[in-house]
Every structure is written in structure tokens, then in C-alpha cells.
Backbone as a ProteinNet text record, in pm:
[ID]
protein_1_A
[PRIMARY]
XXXXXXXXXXXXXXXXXXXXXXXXXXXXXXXXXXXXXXXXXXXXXXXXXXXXXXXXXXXXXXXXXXXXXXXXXXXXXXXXXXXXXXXXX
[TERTIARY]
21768.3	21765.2	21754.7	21816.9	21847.1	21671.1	21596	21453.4	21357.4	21360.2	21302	21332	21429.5	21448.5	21405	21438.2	21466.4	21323.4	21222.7	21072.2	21076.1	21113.1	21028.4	21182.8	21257.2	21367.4	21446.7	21500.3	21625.3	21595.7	21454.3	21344.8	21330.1	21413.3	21410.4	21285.8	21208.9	21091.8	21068	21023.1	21037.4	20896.7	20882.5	20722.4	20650.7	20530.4	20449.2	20500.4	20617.3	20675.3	20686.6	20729.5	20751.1	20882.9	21000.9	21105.6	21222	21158.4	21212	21202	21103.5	21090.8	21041.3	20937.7	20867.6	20790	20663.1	20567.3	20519.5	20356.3	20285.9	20217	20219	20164.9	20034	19981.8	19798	19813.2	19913.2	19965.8	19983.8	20063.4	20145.8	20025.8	19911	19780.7	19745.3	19677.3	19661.3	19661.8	19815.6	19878.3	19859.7	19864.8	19829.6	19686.6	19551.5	19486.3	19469.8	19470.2	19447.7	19512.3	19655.3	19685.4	19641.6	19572.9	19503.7	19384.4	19296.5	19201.1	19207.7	19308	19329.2	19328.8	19504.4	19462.4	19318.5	19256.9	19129.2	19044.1	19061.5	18934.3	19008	19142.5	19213.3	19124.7	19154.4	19125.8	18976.7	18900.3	18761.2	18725	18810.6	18759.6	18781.6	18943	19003.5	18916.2	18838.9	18724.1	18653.9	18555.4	18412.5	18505.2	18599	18652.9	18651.3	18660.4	18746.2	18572.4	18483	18370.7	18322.1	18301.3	18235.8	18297.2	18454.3	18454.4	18391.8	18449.1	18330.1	18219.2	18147.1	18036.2	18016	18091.9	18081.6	18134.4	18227.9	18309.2	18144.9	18116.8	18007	17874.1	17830.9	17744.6	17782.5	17910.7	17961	17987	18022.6	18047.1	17889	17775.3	17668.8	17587.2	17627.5	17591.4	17653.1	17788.5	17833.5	17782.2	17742.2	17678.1	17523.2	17471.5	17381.9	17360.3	17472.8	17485.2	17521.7	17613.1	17643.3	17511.4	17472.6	17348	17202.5	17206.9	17143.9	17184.7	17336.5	17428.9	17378.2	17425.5	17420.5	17248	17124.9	17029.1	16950.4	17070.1	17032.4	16980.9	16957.3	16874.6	16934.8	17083.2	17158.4	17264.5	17300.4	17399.7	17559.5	17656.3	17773.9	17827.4	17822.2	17843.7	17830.8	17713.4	17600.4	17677.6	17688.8	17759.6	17914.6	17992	18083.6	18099.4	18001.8	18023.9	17957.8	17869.7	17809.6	17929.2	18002.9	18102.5	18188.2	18237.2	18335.2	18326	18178.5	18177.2	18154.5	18097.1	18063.4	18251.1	18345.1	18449.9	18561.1
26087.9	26183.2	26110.3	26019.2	25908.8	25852.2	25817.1	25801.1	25905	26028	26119.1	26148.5	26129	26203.1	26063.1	25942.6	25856.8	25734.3	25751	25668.8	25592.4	25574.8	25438.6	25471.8	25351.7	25317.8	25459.2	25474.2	25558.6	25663.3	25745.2	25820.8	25923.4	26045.9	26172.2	26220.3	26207	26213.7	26367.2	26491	26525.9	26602.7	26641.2	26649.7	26764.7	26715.8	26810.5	26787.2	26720.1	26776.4	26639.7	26622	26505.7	26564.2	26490.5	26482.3	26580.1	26696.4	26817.3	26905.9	26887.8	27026.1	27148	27120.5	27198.1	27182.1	27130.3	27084.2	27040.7	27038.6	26998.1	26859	26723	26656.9	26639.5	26706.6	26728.8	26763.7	26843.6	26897	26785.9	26700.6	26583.9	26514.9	26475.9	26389.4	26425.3	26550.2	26615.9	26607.4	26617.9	26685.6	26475.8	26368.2	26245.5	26207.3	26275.8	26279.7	26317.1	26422.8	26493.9	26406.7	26336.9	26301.9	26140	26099.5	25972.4	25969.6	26101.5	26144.3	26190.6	26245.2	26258.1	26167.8	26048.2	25914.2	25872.3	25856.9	25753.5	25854.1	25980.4	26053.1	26000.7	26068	25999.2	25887.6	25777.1	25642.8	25627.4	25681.1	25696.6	25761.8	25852.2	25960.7	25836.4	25801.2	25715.1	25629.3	25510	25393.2	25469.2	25586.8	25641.1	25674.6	25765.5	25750.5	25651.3	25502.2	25426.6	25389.2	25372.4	25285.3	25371.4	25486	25612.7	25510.3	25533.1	25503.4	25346.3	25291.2	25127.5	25118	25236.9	25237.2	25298.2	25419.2	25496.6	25343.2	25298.2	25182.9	25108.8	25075.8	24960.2	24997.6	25136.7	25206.5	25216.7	25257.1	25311.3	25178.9	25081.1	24943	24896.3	24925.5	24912.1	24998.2	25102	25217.7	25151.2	25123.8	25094.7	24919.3	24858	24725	24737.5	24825.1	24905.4	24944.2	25018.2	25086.7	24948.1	24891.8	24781.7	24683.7	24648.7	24589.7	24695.5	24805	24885.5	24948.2	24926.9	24938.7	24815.9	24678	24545.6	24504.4	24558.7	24585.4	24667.1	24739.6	24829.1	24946.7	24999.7	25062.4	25267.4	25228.8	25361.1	25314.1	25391.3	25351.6	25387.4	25364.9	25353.1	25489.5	25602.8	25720.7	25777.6	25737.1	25810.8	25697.3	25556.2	25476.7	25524.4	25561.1	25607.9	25780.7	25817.4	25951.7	25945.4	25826.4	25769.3	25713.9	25659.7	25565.6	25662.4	25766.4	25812.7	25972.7	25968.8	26035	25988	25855.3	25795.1	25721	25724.9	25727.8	25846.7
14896	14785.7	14653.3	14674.5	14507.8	14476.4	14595.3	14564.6	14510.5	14529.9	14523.9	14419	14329.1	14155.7	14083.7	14118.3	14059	14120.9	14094.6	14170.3	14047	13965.9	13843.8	13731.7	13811.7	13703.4	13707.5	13563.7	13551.1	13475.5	13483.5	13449.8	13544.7	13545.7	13645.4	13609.5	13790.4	13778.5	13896.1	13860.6	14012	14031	14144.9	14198.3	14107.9	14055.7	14008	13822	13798.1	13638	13586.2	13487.7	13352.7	13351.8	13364.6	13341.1	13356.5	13479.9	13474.8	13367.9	13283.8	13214	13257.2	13357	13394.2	13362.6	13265.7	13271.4	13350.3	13435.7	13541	13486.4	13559.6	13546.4	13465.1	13466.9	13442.8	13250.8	13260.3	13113.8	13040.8	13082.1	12999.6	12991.6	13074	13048.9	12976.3	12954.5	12843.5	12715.9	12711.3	12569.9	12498.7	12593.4	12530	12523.7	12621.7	12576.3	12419.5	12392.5	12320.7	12209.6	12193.1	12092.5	12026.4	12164.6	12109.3	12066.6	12131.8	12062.5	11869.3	11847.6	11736.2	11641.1	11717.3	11640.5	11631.9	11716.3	11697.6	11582.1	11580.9	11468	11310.4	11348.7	11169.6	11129.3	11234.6	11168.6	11147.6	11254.1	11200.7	11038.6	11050.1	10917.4	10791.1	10794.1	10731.2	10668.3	10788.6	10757	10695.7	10739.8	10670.4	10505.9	10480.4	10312.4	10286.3	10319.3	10283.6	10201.4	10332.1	10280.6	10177.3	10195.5	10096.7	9937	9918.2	9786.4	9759.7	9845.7	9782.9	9765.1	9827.2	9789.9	9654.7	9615.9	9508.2	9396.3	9405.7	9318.8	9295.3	9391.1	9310.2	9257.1	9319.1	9194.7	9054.4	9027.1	8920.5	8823.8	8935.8	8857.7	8772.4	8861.7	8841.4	8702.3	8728	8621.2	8510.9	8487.9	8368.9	8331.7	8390.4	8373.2	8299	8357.4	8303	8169.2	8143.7	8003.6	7923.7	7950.1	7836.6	7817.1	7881.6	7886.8	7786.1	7771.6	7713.1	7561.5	7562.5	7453.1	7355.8	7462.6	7386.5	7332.1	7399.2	7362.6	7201.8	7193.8	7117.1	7128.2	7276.3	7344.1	7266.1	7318.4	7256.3	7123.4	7050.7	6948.3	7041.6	6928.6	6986.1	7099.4	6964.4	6998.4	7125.7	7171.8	7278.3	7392.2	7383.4	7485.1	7493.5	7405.1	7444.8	7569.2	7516	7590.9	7739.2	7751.4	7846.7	7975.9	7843.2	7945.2	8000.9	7898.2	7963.6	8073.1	8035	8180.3	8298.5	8308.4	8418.7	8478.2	8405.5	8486.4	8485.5
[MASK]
+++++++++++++++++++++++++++++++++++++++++++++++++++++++++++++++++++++++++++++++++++++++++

């Protein structure tokens, strides 16, 4: 009897359930499928934001390299580079 509750350590295990709740085996696969599937999308989503803004960061770094270079040209006067700048951040 002591084998039959007790198959892996000191972990009441009994046929068909996870720990005597009543839950069916197939359920509990499941319910960790499902939750490692989740982890892995977070972290996907996570990387794709992550790269999105570095990419946005070094356009913007670019845009404003741009303007000063067109500022320092003479290209626009002050005024017009300020309102330049501060919409581009």
C-alpha cells in the first residue's frame, strides 16, 4: 500500500491525479504546457520591443545628427532647429 501512494519520493502520487487533487494527469501537462508556452511568447514579444526601440534610438539619433549638421551649415536658422529638435524627441 505504502508503494502505491508514495512511487517517486515523499510526493502523494495516486492513479490518474497530481497530488490527490483530482486533477487528471493529461490536465497538469497541460496547464505547464500552456504556461511555458506563454513564457517563451513574453520573452519573444519582450526581444522584438526591445529591438523595435534600438532601432527607433538610432534613427532618431540619426535624424538629429542630421539637423545639427544642417543647423551648423546654415541650412535652417535657430528658431526652426529648435522646434525641429524638439519634436523629433
Amino acid at each position: 500500500m505504502h508503494s502505491y501512494f508514495y512511487q517517486f519520493g515523499s510526493i502523494p502520487r495516486f492513479r490518474g491525479c497530481w497530488l490527490g487533487f483530482g486533477a487528471p494527469i493529461w490536465l497538469t501537462y497541460l496547464i505547464m504546457f500552456v504556461s511555458i508556452a506563454l513564457a517563451v511568447t513574453i520573452v519573444v514579444l519582450l526581444a522584438l520591443n526591445l529591438a523595435k526601440r534600438r532601432s527607433l534610438n538610432k534613427s532618431d539619433s540619426e535624424a538629429l545628427r542630421i539637423l545639427d549638421t544642417r543647423y551648423a551649415s546654415g541650412e535652417i536658422d535657430r528658431e526652426t532647429y529648435e522646434t525641429i529638435k524638439k519634436d523629433l524627441r
